[in-house]
VOLUM-686643 format. One record per residue (C-alpha): residue number from 0; chain; x, y, z. Coordinates in steps of 0.2 Angstrom, whole numbers, plus 2048, in hexadecimal, padded with zeros to 3 digits. Example, Ala and Ser with C-alpha at 12.3 -4.5 7.8 and 13.67 -1.06 7.14 Angstrom:
pos 0	unit A	east 83E	north 7EA	up 827 $
pos 1	unit A	east 844	north 7FB	up 824 $
END
This chain:
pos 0	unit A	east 84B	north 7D2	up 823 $
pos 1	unit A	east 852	north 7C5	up 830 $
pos 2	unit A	east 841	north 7C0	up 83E $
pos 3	unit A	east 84D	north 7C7	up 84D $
pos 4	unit A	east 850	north 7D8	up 842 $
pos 5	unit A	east 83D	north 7D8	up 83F $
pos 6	unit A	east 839	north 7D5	up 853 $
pos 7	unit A	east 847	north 7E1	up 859 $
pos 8	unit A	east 83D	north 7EE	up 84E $
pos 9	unit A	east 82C	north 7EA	up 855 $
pos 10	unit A	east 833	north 7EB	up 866 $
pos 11	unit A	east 83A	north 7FC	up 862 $
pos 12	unit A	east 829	north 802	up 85C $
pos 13	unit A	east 81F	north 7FA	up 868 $
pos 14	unit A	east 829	north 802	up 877 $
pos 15	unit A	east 82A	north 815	up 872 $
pos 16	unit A	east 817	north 81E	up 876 $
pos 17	unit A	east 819	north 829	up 865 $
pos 18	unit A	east 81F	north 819	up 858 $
pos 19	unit A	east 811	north 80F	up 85E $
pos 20	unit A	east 804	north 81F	up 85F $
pos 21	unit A	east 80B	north 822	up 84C $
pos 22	unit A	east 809	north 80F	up 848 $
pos 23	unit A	east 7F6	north 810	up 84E $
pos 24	unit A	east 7F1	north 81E	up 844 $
pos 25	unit A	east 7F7	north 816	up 835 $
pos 26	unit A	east 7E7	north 80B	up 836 $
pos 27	unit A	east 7DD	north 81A	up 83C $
pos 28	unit A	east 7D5	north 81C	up 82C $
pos 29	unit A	east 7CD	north 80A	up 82E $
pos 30	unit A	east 7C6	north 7FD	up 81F $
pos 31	unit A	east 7C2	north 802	up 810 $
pos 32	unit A	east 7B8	north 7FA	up 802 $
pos 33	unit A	east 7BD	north 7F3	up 7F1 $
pos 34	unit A	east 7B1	north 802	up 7E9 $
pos 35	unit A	east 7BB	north 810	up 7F6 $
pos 36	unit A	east 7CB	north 80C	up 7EF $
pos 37	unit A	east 7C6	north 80A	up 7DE $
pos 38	unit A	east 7BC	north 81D	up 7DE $
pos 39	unit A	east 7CB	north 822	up 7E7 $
pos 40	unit A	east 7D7	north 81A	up 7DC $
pos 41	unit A	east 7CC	north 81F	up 7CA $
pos 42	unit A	east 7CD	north 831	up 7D2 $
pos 43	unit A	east 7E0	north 831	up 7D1 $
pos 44	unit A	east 7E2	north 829	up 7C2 $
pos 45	unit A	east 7D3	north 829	up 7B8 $
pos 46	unit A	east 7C9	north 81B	up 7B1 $
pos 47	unit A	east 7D8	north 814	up 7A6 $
pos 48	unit A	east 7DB	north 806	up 7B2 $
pos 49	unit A	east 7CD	north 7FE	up 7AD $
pos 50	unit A	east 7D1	north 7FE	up 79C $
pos 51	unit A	east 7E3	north 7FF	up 79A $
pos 52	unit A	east 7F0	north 7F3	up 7A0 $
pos 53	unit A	east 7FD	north 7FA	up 7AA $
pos 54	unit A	east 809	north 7EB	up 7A5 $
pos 55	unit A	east 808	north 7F1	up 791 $
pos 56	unit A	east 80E	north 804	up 795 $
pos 57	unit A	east 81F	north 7FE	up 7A4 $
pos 58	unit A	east 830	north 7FF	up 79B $
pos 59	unit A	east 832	north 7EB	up 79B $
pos 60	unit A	east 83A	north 7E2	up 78D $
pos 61	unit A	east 82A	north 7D5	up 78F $
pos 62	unit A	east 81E	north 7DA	up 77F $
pos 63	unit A	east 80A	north 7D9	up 781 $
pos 64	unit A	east 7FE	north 7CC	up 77C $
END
């Protein structure tokens, strides 16, 4: 994406009430910690992320050490 695309967009956002009200409330949620997205992420997935690696089970033509 060119920088004036990427200003033009910003300046669209920025001057509509609803875009920037959406845009806000994409951060409403606030920080979370490395241990909240894990329990979140372990509660999706299970604990295999911890064990297996996601690199050894993609359809790449790369073998695994």
């Amino acid at each position: 994406m060119c920088a004036q695309c990427y200003y033009a967009r910003v300046r669209q956002i920025c001057a509509n009430d609803d875009m920037i009200t959406e845009y806000t409330q994409l951060f409403a949620n606030g920080y979370k910690t490395v241990d909240a997205v894990e329990a979140e992420f372990n509660a999706a997935f299970g604990e295999s992320f911890e064990y297996m690696d996601p690199v050894c089970f993609s359809h790449t033509l790369m073998p695994c050490p």
